[in-house]
C-alpha positions in Angstrom: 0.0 0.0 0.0 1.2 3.6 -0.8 1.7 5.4 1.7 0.7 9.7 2.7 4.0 10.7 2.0 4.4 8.8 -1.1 1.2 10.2 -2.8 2.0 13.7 -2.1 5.6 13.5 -3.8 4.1 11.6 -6.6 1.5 14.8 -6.8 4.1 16.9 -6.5 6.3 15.7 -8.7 3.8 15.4 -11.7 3.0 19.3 -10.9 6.4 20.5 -11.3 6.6 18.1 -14.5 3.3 19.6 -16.1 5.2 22.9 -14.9 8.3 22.6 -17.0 6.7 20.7 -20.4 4.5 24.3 -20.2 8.1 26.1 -19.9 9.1 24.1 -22.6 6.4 25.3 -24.7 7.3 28.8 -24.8 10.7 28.6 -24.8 10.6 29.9 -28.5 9.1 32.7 -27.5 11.1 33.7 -25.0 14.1 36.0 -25.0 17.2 35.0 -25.2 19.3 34.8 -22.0 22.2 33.9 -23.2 25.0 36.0 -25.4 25.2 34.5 -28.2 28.7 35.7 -29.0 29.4 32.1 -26.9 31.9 29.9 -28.0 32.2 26.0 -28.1 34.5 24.5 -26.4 37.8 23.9 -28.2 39.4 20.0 -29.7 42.1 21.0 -27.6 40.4 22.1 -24.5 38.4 18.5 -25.1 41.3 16.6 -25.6 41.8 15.7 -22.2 39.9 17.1 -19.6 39.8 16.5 -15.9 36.4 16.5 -14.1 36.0 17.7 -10.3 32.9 15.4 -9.1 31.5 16.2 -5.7 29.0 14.0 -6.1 28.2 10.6 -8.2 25.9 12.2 -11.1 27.0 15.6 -10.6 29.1 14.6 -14.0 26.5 13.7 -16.1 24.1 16.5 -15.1 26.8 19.5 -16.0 29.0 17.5 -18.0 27.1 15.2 -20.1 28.5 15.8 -23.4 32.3 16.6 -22.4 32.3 12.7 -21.3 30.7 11.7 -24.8 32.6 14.2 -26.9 36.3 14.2 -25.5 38.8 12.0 -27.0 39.9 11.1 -23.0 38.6 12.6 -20.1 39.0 11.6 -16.4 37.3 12.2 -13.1 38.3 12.9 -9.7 35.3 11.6 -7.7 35.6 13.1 -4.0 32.6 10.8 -2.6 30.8 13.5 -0.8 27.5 12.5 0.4 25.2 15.1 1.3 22.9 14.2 4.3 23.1 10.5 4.0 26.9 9.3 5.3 26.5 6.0 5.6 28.4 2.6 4.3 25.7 1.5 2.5 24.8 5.0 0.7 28.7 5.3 0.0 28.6 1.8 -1.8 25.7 2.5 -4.0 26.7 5.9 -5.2 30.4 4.6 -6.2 28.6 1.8 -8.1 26.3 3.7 -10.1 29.3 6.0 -11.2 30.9 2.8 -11.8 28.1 1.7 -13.9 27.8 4.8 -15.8 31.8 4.2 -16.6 30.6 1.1 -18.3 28.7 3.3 -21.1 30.8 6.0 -21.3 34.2 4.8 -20.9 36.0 7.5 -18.3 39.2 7.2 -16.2 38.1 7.2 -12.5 39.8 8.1 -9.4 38.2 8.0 -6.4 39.2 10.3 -3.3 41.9 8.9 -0.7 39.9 11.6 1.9 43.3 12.8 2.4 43.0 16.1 4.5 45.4 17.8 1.6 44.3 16.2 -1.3 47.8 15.1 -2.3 46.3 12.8 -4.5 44.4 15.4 -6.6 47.2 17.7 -6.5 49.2 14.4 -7.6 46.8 13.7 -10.6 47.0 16.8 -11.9 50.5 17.2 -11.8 51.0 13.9 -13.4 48.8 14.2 -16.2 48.5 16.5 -19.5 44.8 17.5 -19.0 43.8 20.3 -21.0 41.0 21.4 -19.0 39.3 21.2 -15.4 35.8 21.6 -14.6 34.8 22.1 -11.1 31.2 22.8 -10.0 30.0 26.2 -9.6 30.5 27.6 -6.1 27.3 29.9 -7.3 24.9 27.2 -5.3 23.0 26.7 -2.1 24.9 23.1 -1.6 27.8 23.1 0.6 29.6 20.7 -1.0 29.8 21.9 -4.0 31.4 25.4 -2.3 33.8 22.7 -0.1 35.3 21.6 -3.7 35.6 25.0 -5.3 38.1 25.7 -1.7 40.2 22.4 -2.1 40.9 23.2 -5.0 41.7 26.7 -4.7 43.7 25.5 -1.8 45.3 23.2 -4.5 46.1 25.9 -7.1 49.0 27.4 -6.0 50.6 24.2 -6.3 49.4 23.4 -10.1 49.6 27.1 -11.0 52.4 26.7 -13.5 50.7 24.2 -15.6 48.4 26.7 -17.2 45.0 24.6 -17.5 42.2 26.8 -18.3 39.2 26.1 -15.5 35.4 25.9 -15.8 32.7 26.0 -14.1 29.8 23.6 -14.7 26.6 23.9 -13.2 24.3 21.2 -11.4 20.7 22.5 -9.8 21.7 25.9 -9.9 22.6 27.7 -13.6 25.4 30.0 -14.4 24.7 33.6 -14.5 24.7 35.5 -17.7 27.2 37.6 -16.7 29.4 35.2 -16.7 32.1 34.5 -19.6 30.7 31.0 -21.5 31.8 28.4 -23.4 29.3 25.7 -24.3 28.9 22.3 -26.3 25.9 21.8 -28.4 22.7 19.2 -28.0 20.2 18.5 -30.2 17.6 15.9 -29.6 18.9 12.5 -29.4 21.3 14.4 -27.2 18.8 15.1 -24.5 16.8 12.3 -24.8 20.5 10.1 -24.3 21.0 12.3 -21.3 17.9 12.1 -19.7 17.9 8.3 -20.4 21.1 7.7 -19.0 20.6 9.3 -16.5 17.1 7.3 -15.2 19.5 4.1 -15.7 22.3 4.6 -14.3 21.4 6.6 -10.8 18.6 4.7 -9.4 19.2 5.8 -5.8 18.2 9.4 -7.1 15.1 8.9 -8.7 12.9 11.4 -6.5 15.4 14.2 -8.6 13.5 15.5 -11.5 16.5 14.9 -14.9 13.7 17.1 -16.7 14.6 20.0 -14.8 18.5 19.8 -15.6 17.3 19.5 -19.4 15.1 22.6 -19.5 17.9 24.6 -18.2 19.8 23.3 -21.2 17.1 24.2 -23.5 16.6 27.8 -22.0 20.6 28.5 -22.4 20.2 27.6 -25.9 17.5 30.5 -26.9 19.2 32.4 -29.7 22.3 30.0 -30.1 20.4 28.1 -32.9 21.2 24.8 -31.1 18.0 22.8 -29.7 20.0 22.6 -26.1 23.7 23.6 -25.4 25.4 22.4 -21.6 27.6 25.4 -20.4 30.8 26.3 -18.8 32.0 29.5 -16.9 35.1 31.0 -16.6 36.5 33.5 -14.5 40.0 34.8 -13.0 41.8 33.4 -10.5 41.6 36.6 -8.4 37.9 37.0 -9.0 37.0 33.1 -8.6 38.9 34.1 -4.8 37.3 36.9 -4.1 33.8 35.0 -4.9 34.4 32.8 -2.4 35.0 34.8 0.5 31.7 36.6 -0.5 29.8 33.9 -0.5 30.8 32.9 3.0 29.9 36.3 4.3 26.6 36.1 2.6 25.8 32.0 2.0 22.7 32.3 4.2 21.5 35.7 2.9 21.9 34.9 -0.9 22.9 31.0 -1.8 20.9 29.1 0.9 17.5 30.6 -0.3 18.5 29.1 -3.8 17.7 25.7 -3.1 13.9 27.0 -2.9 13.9 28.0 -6.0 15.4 25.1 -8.1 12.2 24.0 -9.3 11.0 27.5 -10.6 13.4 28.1 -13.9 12.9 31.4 -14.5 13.2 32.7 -11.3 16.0 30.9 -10.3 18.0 32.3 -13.3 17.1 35.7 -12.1 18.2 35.4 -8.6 21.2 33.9 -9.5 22.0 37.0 -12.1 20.9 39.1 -9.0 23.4 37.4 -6.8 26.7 37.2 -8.7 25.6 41.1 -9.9 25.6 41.8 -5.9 29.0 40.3 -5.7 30.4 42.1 -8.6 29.7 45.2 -7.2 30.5 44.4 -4.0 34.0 43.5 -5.4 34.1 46.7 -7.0 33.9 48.5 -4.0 36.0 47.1 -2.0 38.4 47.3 -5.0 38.1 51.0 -4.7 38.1 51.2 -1.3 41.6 49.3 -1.5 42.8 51.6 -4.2 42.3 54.8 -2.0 
């Protein structure tokens, strides 16, 4: 028998979903929120790229189509678990990565918990990757923000090996603001994604792959492409200052964010609203300094 609690996130869920085909629907006549001066990301950039991974299917959510498009790619999986530390959760989450390895065909470490991550700094070091992706700090899950400081912590260390860094996004899109480089989707594409997805990563079934789709269909209006996954970059010294404002203000502006995941729109526009706060909040202290 179904339980209460069982019919009301079934309910739920079918809302938000009749909620987002609806978005989808107008989508062509909505305004573009993207610049489309963007530019795909390069063969070399794709040759070899290394993939930060706070969480098992935080890959295929933001980085979907660099693991089916580059010619090798690795990721650094630092089994973070949200709320649910347990053996048994641990287990099931390296599986279904595992799992999703099968299909796709990735190099996989898995995180030695050192306190100093060594063994990323290690990895990098050792290897030619042409790119890094790292989740954006931009996001109301801690975790997320934890592997944005490691490896800042790290890059002092790696500096002198001159790999361009990304940003890739999971519930919570980049801002527009932002410098982008993207890689095209068309159909089959999302459909593939969507589908792997479902397969693959059981244990999160209650999370809605729809919605991570129709923020790649909305970041594709005026690009000509039917969907496009994007990537962020920004400078050292701004990625720094970034993160020290978003621990003076996580409560006040990235907490809230997680209330809003569900609402597409509006969640595009606070996070616009945000990393324009910080921007001029930056600027001012800038001057201040300058003084």
């Amino acid at each position: 028998m179904i339980s209460k609690t069982e019919i009301k996130r079934n309910i739920k869920k079918s809302y938000l979903k009749f909620k987002w085909v609806i978005s989808i629907f107008f989508i062509p006549f909505t305004k573009s929120s993207e610049p489309i001066e963007n530019e795909a990301l390069s063969e070399e950039e794709l040759r070899n790229p290394l993939i930060l991974v706070p969480h098992a299917d935080d890959e295929w959510i933001g980085c979907s189509q660099i693991l089916k498009n580059a010619s090798e790619k690795t990721i650094y999986y630092f089994n973070f678990l949200g709320n649910n530390y347990s053996k048994e959760n641990e287990l099931t989450r390296l599986h279904e990565l595992k799992n999703l390895q099968k299909q796709i065909r990735f190099n996989l470490q898995v995180s030695q918990k050192q306190e100093d991550y060594k063994d990323l700094e290690k990895l990098i070091i050792e290897n030619d990757f042409s790119s890094i992706f790292i989740p954006s700090p931009i996001d109301w899950h801690a975790e997320h923000i934890l592997t944005n400081k490691i490896f800042l912590n790290l890059f002092p260390n790696i500096e002198n090996q001159k790999i361009p860094f990304y940003f890739y996004h999971v519930s919570v899109p980049l801002s527009r603001q932002m410098e982008k480089k993207y890689l095209p989707m068309n159909r089959k594409d999302v459909k593939e994604k969507e589908d792997a997805f479902i397969k693959h990563y059981p244990s999160q079934r209650n999370l809605p792959i729809e919605r991570f789709t129709l923020q790649n269909r909305l970041s594709a209006i005026g690009s000509g492409h039917f969907a496009i996954e994007t990537y962020a970059k920004i400078s050292f010294t701004t990625w720094g200052k970034l993160l020290q404002f978003i621990d003076l203000y996580y409560e006040e502006y990235f907490l809230p964010l997680k209330h809003i995941i569900d609402f597409p729109i509006k969640i595009r526009k606070a996070v616009d609203a945000t990393f324009e706060t910080f921007l001029s909040t930056f600027e001012f202290k800038t001057q201040n300094s300058e003084d």
